[in-house]
VOBA-1610 file (N, C-alpha, C; in pm, whole numbers, padded with zeros to 5 digits, always signed):
BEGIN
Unk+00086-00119+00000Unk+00000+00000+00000Unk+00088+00123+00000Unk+00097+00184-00042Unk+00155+00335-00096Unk+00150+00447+00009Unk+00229+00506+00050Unk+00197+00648+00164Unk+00156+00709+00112Unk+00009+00795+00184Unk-00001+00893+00137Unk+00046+01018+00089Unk-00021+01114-00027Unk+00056+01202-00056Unk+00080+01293+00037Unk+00167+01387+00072Unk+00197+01477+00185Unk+00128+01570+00153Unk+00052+01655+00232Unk-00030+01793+00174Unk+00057+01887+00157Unk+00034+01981+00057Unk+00079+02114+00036Unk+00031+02208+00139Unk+00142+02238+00196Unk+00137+02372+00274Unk+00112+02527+00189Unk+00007+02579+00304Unk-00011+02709+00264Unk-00031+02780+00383Unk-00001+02925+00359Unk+00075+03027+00456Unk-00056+03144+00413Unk-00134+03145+00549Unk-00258+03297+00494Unk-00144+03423+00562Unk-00146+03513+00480Unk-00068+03601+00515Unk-00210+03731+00571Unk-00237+03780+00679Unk-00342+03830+00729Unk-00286+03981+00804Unk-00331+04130+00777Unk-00290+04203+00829Unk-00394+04341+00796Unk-00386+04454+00873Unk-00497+04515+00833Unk-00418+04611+00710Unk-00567+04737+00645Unk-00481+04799+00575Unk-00381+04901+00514Unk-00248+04845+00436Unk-00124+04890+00472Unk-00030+04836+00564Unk-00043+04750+00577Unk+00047+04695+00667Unk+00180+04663+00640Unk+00172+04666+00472Unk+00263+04571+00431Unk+00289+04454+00372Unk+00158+04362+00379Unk+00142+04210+00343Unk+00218+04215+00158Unk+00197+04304+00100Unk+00229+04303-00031Unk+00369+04313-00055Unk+00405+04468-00010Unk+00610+04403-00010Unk+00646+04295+00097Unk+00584+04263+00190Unk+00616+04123+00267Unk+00634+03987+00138Unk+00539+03988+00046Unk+00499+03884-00085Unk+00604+03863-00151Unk+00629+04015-00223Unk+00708+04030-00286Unk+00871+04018-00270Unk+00922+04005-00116Unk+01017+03967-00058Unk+00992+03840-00107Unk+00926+03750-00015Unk+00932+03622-00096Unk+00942+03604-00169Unk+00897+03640-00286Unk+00872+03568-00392Unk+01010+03589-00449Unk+01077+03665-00477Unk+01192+03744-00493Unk+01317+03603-00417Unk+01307+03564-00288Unk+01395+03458-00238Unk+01315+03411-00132Unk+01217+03272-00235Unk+01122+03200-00181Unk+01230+03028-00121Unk+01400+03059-00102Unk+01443+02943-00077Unk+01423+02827-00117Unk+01434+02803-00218Unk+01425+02679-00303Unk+01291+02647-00336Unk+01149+02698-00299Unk+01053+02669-00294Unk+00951+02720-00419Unk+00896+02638-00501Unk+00771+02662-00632Unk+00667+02720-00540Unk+00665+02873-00555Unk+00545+02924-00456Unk+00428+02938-00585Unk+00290+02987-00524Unk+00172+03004-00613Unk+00128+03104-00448Unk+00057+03183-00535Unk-00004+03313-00498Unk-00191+03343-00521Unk-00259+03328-00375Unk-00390+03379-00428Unk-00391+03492-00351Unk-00416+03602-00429Unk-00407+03724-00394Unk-00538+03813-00410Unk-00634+03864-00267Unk-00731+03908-00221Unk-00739+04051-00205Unk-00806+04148-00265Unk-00853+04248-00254Unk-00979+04357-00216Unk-00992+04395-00159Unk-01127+04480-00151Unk-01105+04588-00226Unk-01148+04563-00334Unk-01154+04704-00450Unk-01147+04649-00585Unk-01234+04698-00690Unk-01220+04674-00847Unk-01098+04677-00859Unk-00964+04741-00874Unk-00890+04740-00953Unk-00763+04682-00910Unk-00721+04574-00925Unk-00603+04457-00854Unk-00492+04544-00869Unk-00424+04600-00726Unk-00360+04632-00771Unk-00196+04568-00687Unk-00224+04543-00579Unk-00153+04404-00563Unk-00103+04297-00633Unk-00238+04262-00696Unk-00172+04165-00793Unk-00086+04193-00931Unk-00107+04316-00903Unk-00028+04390-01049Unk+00091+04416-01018Unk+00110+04428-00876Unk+00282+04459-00802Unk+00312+04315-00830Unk+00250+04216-00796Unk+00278+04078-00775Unk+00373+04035-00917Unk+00266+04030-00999Unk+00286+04000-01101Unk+00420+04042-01190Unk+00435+04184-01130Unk+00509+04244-01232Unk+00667+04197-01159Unk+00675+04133-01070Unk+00838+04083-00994Unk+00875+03980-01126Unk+00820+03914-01198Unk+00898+03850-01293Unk+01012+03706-01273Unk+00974+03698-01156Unk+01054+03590-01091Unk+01031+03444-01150Unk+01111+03357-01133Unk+01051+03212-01210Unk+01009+03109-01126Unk+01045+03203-00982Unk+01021+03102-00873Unk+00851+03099-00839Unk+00775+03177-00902Unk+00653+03205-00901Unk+00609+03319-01038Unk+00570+03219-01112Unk+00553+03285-01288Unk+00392+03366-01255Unk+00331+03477-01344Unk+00214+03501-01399Unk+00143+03432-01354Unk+00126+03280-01450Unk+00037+03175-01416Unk+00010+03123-01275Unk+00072+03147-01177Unk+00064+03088-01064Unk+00054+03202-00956Unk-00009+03325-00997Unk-00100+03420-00912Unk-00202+03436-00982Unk-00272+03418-00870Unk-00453+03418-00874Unk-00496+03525-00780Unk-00533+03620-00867Unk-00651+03714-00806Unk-00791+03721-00764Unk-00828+03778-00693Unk-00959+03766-00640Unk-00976+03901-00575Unk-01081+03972-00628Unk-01116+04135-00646Unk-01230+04122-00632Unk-01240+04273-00546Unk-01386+04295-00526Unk-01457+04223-00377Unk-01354+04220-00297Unk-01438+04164-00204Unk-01336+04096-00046Unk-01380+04039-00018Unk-01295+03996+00119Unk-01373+03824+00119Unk-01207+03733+00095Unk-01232+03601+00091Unk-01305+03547+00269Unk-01276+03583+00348Unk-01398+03568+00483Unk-01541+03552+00404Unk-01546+03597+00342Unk-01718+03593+00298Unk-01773+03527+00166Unk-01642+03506+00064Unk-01658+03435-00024Unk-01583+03292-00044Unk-01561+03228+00066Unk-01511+03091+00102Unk-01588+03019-00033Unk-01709+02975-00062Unk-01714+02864-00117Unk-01732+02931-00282Unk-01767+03056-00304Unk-01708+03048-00433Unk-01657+03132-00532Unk-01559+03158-00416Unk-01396+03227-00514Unk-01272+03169-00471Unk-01321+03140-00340Unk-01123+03129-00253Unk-01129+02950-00298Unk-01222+02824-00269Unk-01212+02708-00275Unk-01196+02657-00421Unk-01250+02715-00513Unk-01252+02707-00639Unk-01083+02725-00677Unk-01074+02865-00632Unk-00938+02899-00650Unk-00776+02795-00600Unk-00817+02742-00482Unk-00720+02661-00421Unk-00755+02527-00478Unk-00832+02428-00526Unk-00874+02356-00635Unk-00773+02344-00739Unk-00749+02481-00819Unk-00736+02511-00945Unk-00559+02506-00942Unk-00500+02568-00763Unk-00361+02544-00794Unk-00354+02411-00748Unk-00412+02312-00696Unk-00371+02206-00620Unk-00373+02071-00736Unk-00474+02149-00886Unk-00565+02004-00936Unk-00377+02041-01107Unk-00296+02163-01082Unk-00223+02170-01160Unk-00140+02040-01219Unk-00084+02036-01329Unk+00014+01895-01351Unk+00152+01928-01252Unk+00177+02088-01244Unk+00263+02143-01161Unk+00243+02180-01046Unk+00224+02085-00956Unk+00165+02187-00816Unk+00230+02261-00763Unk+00220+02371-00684Unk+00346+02452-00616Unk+00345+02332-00461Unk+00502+02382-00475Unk+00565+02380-00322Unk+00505+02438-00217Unk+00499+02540-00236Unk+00365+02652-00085Unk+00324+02719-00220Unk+00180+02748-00131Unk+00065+02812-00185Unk+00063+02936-00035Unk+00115+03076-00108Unk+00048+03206-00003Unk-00067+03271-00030Unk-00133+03292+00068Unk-00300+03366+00048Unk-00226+03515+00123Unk-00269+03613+00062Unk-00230+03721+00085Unk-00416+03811+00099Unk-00458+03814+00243Unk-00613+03841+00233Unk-00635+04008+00244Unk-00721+04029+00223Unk-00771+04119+00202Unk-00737+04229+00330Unk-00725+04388+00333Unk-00687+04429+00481Unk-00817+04383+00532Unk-00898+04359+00469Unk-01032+04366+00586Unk-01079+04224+00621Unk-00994+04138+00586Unk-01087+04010+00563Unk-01029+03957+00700Unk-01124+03896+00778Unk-01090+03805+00907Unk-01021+03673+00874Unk-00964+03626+00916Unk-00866+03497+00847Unk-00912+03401+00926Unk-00998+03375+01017Unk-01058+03237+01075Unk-01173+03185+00980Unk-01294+03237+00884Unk-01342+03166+00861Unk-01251+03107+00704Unk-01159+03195+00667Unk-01103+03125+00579Unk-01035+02978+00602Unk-01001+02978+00746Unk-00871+02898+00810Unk-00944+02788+00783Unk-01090+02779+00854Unk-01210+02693+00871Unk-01249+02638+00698Unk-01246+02701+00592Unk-01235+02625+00465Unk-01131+02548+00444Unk-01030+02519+00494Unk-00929+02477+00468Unk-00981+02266+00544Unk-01088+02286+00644Unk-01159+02160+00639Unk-01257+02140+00542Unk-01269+02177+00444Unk-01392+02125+00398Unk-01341+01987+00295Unk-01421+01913+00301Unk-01347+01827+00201Unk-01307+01794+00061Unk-01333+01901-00006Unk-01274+01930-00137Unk-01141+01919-00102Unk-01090+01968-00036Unk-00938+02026-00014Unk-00896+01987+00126Unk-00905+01920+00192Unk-00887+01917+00365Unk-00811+01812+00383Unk-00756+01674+00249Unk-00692+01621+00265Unk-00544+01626+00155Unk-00556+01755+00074Unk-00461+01771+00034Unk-00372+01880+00056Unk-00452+02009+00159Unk-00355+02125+00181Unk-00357+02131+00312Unk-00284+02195+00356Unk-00325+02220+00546Unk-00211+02319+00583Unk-00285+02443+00627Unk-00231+02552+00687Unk-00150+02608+00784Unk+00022+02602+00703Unk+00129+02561+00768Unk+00134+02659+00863Unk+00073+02808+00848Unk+00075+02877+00938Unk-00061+02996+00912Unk-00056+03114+01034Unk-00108+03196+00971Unk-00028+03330+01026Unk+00004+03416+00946Unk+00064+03518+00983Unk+00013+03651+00963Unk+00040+03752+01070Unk-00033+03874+01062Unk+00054+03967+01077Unk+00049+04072+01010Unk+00182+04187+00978Unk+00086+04289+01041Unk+00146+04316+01168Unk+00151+04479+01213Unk+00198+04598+01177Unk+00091+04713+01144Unk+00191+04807+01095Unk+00299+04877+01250Unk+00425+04881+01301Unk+00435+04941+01394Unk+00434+05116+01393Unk+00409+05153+01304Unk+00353+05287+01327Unk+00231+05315+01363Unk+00145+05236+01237Unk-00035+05262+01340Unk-00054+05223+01445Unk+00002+05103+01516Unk-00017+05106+01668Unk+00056+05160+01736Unk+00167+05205+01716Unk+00227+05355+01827Unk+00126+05461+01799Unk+00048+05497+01690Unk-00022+05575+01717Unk-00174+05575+01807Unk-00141+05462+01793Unk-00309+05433+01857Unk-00415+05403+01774Unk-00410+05352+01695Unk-00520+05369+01531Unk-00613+05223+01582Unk-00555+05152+01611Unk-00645+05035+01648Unk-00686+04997+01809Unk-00581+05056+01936Unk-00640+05032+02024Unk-00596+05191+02107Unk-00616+05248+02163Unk-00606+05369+02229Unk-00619+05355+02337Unk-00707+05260+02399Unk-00715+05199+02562Unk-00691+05101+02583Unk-00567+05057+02634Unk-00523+04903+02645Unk-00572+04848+02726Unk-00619+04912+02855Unk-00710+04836+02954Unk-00871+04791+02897Unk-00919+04899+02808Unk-01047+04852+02786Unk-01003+04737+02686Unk-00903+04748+02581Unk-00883+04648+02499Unk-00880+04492+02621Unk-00797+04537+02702Unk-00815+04364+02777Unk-00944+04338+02861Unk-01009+04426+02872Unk-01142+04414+02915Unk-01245+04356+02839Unk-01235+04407+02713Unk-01326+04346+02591Unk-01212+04205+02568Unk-01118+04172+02567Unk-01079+04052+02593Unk-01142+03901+02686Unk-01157+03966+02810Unk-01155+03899+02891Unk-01310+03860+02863Unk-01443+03941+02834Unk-01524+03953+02794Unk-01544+03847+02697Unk-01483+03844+02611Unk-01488+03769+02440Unk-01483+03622+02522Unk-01364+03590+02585Unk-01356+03469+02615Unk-01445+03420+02710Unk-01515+03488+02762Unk-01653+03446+02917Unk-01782+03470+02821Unk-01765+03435+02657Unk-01876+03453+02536Unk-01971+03558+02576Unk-01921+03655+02591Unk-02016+03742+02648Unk-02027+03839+02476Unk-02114+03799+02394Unk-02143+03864+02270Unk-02201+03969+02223Unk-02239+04052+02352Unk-02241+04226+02339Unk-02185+04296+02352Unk-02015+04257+02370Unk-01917+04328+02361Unk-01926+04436+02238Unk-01916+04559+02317Unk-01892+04715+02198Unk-01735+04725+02162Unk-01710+04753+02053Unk-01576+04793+02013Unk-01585+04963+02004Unk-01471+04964+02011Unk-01454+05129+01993Unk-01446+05148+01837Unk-01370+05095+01748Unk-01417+05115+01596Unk-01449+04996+01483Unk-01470+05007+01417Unk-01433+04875+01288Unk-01352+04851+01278Unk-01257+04944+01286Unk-01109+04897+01220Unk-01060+04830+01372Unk-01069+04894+01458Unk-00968+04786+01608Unk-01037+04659+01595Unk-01172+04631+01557Unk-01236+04506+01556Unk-01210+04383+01455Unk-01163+04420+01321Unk-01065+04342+01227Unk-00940+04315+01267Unk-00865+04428+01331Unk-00744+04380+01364Unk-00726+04316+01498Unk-00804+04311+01578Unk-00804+04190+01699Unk-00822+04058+01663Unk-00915+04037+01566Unk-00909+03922+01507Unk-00787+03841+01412Unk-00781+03951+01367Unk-00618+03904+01275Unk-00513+03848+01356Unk-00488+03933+01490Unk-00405+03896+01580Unk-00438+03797+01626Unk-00546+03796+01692Unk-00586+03690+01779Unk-00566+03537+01670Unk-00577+03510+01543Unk-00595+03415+01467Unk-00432+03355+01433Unk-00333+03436+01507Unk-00171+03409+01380Unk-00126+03321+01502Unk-00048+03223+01416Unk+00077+03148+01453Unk+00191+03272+01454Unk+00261+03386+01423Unk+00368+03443+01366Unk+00245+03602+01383Unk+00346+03655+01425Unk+00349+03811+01441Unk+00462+03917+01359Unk+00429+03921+01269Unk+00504+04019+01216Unk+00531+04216+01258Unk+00609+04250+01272Unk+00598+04390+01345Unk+00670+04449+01176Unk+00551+04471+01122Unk+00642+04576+00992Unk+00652+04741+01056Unk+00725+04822+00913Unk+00771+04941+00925Unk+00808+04986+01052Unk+00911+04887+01109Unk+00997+04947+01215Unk+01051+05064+01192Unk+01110+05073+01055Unk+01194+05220+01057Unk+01107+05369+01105Unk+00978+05330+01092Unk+00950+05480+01122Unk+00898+05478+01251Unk+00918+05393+01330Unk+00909+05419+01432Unk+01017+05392+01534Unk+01048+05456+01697Unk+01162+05476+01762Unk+01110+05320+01864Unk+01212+05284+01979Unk+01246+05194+02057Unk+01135+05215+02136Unk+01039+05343+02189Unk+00925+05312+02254Unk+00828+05340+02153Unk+00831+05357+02059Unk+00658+05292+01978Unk+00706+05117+01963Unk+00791+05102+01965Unk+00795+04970+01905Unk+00752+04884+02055Unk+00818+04951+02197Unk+00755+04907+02311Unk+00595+04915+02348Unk+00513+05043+02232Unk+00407+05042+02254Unk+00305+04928+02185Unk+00377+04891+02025Unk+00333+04801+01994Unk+00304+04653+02112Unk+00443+04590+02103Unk+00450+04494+02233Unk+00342+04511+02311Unk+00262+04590+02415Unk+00201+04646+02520Unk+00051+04601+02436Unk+00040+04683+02324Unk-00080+04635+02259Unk-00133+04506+02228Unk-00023+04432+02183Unk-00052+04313+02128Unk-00066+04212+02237Unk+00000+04245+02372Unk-00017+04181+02479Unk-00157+04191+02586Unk-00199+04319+02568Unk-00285+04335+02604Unk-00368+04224+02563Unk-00396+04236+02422Unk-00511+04161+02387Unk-00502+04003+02351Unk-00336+03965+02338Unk-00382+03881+02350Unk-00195+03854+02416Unk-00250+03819+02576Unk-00157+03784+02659Unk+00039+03670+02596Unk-00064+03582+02548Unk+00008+03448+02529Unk+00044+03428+02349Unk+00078+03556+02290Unk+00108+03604+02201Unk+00215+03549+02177Unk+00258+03459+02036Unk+00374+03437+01969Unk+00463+03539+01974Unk+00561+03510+02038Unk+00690+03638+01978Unk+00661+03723+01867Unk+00670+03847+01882Unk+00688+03941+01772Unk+00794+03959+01696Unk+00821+03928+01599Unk+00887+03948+01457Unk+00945+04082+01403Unk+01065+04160+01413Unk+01086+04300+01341Unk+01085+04286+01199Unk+01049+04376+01094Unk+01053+04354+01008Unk+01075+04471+00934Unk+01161+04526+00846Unk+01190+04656+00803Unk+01181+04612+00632Unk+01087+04713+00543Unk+01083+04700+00426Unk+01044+04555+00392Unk+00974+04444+00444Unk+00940+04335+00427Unk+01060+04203+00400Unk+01189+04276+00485Unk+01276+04188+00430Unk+01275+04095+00548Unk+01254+03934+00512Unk+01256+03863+00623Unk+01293+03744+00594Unk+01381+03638+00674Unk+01408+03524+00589Unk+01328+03418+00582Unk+01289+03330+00433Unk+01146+03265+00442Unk+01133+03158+00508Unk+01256+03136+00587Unk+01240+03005+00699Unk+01142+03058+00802Unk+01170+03204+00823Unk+01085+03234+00933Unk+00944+03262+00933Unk+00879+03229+00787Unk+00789+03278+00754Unk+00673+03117+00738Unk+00770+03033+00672Unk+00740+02927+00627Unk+00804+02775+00699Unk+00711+02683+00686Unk+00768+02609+00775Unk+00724+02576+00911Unk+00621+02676+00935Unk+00602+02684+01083Unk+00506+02536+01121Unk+00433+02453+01073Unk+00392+02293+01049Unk+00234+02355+01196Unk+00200+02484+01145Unk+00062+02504+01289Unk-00061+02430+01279Unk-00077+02368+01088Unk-00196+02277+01101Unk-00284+02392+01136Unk-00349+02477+01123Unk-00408+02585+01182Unk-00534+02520+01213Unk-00606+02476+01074Unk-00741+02389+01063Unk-00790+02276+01199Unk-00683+02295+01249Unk-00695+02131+01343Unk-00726+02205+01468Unk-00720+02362+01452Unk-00615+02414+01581Unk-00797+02528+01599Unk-00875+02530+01521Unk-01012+02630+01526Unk-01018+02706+01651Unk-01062+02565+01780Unk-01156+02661+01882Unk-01013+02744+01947Unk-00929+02731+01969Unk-00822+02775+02040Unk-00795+03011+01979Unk-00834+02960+01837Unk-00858+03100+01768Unk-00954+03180+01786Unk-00990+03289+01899Unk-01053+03368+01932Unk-01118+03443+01807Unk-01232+03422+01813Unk-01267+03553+01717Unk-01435+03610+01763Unk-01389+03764+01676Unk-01519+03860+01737Unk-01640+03787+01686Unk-01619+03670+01586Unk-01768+03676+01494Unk-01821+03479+01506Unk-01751+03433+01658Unk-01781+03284+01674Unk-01932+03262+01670Unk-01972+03349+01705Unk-02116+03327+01776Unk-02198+03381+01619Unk-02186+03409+01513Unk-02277+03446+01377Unk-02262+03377+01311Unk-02337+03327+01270Unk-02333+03246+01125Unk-02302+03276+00954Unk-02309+03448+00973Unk-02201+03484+00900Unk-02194+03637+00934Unk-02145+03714+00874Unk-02095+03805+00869Unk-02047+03937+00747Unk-02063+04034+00748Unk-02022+04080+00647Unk-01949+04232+00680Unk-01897+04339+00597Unk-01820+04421+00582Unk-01893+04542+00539Unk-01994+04561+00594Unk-02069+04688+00592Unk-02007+04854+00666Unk-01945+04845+00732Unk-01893+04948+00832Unk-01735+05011+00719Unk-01752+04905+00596Unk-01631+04986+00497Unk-01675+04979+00360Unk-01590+05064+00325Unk-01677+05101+00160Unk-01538+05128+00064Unk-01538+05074-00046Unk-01438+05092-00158Unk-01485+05138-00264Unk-01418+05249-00378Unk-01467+05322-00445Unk-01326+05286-00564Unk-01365+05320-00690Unk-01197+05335-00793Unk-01235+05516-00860Unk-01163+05611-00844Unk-01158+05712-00868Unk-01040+05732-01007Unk-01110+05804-01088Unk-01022+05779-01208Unk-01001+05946-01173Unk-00859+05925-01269Unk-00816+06103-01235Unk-00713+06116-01377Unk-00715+06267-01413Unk-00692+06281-01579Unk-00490+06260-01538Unk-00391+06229-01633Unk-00261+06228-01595Unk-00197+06340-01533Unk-00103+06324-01451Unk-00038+06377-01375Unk+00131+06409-01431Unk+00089+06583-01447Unk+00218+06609-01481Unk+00340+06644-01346Unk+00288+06652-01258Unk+00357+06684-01115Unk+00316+06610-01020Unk+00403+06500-01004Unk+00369+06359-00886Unk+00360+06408-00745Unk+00476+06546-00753Unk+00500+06579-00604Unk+00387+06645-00544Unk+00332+06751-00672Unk+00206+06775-00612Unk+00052+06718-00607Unk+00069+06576-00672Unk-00017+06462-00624Unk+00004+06401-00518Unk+00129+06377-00491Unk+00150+06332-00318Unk+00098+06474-00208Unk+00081+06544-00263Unk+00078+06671-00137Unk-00066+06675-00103Unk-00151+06655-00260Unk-00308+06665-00299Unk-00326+06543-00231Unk-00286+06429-00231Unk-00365+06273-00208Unk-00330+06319-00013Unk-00198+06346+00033Unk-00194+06378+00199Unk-00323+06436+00245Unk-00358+06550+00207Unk-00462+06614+00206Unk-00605+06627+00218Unk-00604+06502+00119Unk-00747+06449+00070Unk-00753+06387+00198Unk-00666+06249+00225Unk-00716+06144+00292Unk-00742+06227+00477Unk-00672+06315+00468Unk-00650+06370+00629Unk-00815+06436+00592Unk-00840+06526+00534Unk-00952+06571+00488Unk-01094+06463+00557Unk-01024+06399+00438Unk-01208+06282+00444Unk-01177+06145+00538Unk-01065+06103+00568Unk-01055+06008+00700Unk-01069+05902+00590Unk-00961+05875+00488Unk-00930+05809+00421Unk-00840+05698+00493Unk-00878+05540+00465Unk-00780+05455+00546Unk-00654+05403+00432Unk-00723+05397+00329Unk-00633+05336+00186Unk-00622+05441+00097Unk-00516+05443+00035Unk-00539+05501-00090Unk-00410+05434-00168Unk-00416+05320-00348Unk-00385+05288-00416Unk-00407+05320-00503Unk-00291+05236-00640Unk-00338+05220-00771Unk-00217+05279-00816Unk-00253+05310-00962Unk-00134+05376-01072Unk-00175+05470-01147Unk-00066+05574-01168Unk-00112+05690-01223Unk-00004+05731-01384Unk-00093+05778-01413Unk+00007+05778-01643Unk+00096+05955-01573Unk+00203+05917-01603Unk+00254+06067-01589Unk+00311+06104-01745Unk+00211+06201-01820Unk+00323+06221-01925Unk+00445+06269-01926Unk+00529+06185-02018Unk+00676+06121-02075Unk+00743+06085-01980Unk+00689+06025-01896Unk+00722+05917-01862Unk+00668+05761-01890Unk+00798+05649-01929Unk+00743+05526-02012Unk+00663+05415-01884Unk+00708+05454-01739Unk+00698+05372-01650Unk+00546+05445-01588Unk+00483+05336-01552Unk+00343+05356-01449Unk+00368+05441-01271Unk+00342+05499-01245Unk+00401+05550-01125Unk+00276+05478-01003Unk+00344+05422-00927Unk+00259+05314-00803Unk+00235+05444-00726Unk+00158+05402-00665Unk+00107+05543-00559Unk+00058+05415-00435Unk+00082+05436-00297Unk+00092+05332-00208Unk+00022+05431-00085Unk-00102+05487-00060Unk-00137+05539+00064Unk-00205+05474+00170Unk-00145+05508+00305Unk-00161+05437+00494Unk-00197+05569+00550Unk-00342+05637+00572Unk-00357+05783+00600Unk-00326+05849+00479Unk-00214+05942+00606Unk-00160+06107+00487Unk-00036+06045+00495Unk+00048+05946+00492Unk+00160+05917+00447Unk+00129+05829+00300Unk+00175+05917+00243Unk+00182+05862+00071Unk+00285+05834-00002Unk+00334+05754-00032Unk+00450+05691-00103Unk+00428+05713-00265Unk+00529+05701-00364Unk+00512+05679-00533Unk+00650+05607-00542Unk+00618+05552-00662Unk+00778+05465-00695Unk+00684+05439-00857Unk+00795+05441-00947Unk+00770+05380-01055Unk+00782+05234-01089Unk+00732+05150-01108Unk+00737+05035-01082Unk+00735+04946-01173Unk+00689+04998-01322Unk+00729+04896-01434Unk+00665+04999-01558Unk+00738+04944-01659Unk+00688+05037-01823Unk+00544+04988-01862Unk+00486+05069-01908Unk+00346+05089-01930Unk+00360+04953-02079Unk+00287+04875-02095Unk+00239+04820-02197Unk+00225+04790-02297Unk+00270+04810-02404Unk+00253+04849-02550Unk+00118+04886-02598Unk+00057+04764-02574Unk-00119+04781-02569Unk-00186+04822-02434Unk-00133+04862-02326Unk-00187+04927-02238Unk-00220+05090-02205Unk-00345+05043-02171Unk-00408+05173-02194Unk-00349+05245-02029Unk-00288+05402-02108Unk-00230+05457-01964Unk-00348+05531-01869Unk-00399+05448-01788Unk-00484+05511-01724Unk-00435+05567-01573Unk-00508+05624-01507Unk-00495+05693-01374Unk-00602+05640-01296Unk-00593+05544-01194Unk-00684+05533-01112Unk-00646+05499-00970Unk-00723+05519-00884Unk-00710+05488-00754Unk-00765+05429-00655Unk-00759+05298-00616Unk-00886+05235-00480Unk-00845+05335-00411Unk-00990+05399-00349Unk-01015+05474-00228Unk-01101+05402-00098Unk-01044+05340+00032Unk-01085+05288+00086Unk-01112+05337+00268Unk-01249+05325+00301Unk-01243+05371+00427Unk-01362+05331+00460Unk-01391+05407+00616Unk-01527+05353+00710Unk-01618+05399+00569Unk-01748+05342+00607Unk-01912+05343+00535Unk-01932+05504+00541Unk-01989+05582+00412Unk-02017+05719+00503Unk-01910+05787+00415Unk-01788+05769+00366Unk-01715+05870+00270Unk-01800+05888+00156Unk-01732+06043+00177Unk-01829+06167+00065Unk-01728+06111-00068Unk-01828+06021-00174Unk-01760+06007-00263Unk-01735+06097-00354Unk-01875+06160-00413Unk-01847+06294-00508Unk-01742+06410-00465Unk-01746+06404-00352Unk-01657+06504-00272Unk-01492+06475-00252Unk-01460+06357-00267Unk-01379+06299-00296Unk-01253+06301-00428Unk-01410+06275-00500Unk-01324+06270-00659Unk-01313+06389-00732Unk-01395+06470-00637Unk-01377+06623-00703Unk-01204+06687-00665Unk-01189+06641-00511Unk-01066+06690-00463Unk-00957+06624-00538Unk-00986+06482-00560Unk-00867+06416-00634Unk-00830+06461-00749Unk-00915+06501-00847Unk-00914+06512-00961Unk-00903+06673-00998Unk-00865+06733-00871Unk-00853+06901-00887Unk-00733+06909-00928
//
């Protein structure tokens, strides 16, 4: 009788948004250590633009063909038919990958995904070597997700005595408790911009809420080595009730409290004063995301535009297309309630 085949490991990479999960990817993929990776890559917003960073690394250790997008939505809610279909499609290959990374959505909770990973389409051929969640350490030195660490361990202590009228203080602290609460691996990104006590404030946070917290991880510019990433053998699927989450007690759930928009805007002859305009905007309207790519005339390259708040990044990041049409657009992402017309008027001023 024959041993069975060994399952393919896969790694949910889970973090809120901006965190990082994308140059975290792209590190990998870049020096995935000997390993045939495949990529399903999750967005909340029409226009992929992750997967367009993804894609465009060119690496052979993970080709085109072996990233899979999924737009428009947060895989938490579309388990049975986008994300299972999708993991199917790399597993049923003549080439299977070595690891398979899920890179989810900022908003998507990573337990009921973890929980597809039993169903039996797939439950005896993959199993979820880990799950990892990338902190930004600047938004939590600022306070963006918890501001009261005592009430945060209060609504802790709460969650676990199933007490299910627990109030959160926002949407956004309420995704990212879950993210945390769900990882094997703690990632602490964008150390650099923050000093030796935000990075102590992070620590404080993450302990708060969840005491018995995996070591935290530094991580600067997503460079990290993929032993530490991969490998970790957590079986996550096996591991359910032990994973705290805000949404045990519903039978499902959805993402109403955020709203995504794609704002098209005419080309940009002055980037610097699109970074000054996009700071602006988002401080303005309480913008949480702001992405995408913008046509700068004569220039041959697409210019990435990467916004966390009013800190806005650009980098040119690959030559426009031959047959690509140079467009300008942007996911605009935040709480329910942004003034969209008001929005695209400012962007597009």
């Amino acid at each position: 009788m024959s041993a069975p085949t060994p399952k393919i490991p896969a790694t949910v990479i889970t973090g809120f948004l901006g965190a990082g999960k994308t140059t975290l990817i792209r590190g990998l993929v870049q020096n995935p250590g000997g390993r045939k990776l495949a990529l399903i890559i999750n967005e909340f917003g029409d226009v992929g633009v992750d997967g367009a960073v993804l894609k465009g690394c060119g690496d052979a250790a993970c080709p085109e063909d072996r990233v899979i997008e999924l737009a428009n939505g947060c895989l938490c809610c579309t388990v049975a038919d986008d994300f299972v279909p999708a993991l199917e499609m790399l597993l049923n290959r003549a080439d299977p990958p070595d690891h398979i990374i899920i890179e989810t959505s900022g908003l998507a909770l990573p337990k009921p995904l973890v929980r597809a990973f039993t169903w039996p389409a797939v439950r005896s051929r993959v199993t979820v070597d880990g799950v990892v969640a990338v902190v930004a350490a600047d938004a939590v030195a600022e306070g963006r997700f918890a501001p009261d660490a005592e009430a945060l361990a209060r609504q802790k202590a709460a969650m676990e005595a199933g007490d299910a009228t627990v109030e959160h203080e926002t949407p956004v602290q309420e995704v990212f408790e879950d993210q945390v609460l769900c990882a094997d691996l703690i990632l602490v990104s964008k150390t650099d911009l923050v000093d030796e006590a935000g990075l102590a404030a992070v620590a404080d946070t993450v302990k708060a809420l969840r005491p018995t917290a995996p070591p935290l991880v530094r991580v600067a510019h997503g460079d990290v080595d993929p032993n530490v990433l991969l490998g970790l053998s957590a079986a996550a699927e096996a591991d359910l009730d032990a994973r705290v989450s805000h949404h045990d007690n519903e039978e499902d759930h959805d993402h109403d409290d955020f709203t995504s928009f794609v704002a098209e805007l005419p080309s940009q002859a002055d980037p610097e004063a699109l970074v000054r305009r996009l700071g602006d905007v988002t401080q303005r309207f309480g913008i949480l995301r702001l992405k995408g790519f913008i046509d700068v005339p004569g220039k041959p390259m697409r210019l990435l535009v990467q916004g966390v708040g009013p800190r806005i990044q650009t980098s040119y990041d690959r030559l426009w297309g031959p047959d690509e049409a140079r467009r300008s657009r942007l996911v605009v992402i935040g709480e329910t309630g942004l003034d969209r017309a008001a929005i695209e008027a400012a962007l597009a001023a």
